[in-house]
Structures are given as C-alpha cells and as structure tokens.
N, C-alpha and C positions, 0 to 999 in steps of 0.2 A: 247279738253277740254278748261275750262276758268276760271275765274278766279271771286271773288266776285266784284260788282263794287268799285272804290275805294271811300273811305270816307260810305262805307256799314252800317248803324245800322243794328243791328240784335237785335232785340228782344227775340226770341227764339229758344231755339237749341235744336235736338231732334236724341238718336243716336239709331240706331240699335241693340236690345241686342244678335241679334245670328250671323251677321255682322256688329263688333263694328265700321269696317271701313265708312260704312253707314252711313252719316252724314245730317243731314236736317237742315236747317237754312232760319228763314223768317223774313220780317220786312219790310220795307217801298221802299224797291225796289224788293222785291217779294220773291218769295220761290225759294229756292237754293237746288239742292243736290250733296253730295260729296261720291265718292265708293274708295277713296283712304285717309281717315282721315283729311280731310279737305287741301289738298294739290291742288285740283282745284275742280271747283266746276260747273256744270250746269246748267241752268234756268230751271226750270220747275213749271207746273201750271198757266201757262201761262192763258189759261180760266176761271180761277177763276173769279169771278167778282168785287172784290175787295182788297187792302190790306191786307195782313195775318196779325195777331196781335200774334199769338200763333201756336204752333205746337205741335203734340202727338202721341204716336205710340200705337198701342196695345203691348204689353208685350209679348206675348204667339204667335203673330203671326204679325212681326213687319210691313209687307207689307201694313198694312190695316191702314193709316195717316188719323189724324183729324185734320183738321186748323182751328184755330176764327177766322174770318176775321173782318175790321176795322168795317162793318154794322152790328155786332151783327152777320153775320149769321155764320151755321157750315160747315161746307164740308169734304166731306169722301173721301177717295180714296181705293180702296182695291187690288192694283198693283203695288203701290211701286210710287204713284204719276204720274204714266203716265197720267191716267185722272180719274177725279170728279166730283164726284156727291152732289146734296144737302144734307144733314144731318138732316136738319130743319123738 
C-alpha cells in the first residue's frame, strides 16, 4: 500500500455508502483509492486521459464512479475504478 503524494491537493472526495471505508480522492495528481478510511491509499485510473477535477459515486450501487476530468470530459467506471470507459 501507499500512501497520497506529499503536498497532494485534492479536489474531490468520494466515499463509499455501503463500504464507508472506501475512500476515492482526485485532483491534480490523479485519482487515488483508499479501502481502509483513508489510512493509505492506491493510484488508480491510471488511463484516464486526463486530470480528474471531480468524483461521484452512484448511491444504490457504489461500484459504478464518474470523474470530470480537467477537458470537460466524463468517465465511468462500473468496478470499483479498476478501468474506464467514456461517459460522454
């Protein structure tokens, strides 16, 4: 496990409501996830094509993440962020 880089902005934070320890975190060094409440944290999303600016979960079925990325676009993920697809 790892850790956020140091001097991290985060823009946006996004938690899990049926695994609150599920933690999402994006911002200008990428999108982060955490399965122990923010205590260390993983790179993931790697393939995005851009900046995340925002993060979102569905409510009712939290696996399924949407990031705005800095170009305007959307991107979905419907696994928990392993990999993304276009939204747009």
């Amino acid at each position: 496990m790892g850790s956020l880089p140091i001097n991290t902005v985060v823009r946006s934070v996004a938690v899990d409501t049926i695994t609150p320890e599920r933690v999402y975190a994006a911002g200008p060094a990428g999108l982060f996830r955490s399965d122990d409440a923010g205590q260390t944290w993983i790179p993931t999303g790697e393939e995005l094509p851009a900046e995340p600016l925002a993060i979102t979960l569905d409510p009712i079925e939290p696996q399924v993440l949407f990031v705005l990325l800095i170009d305007n676009s959307v991107w979905r993920s419907t696994d928990g962020a392993a990999t993304w697809q276009s939204a747009d």
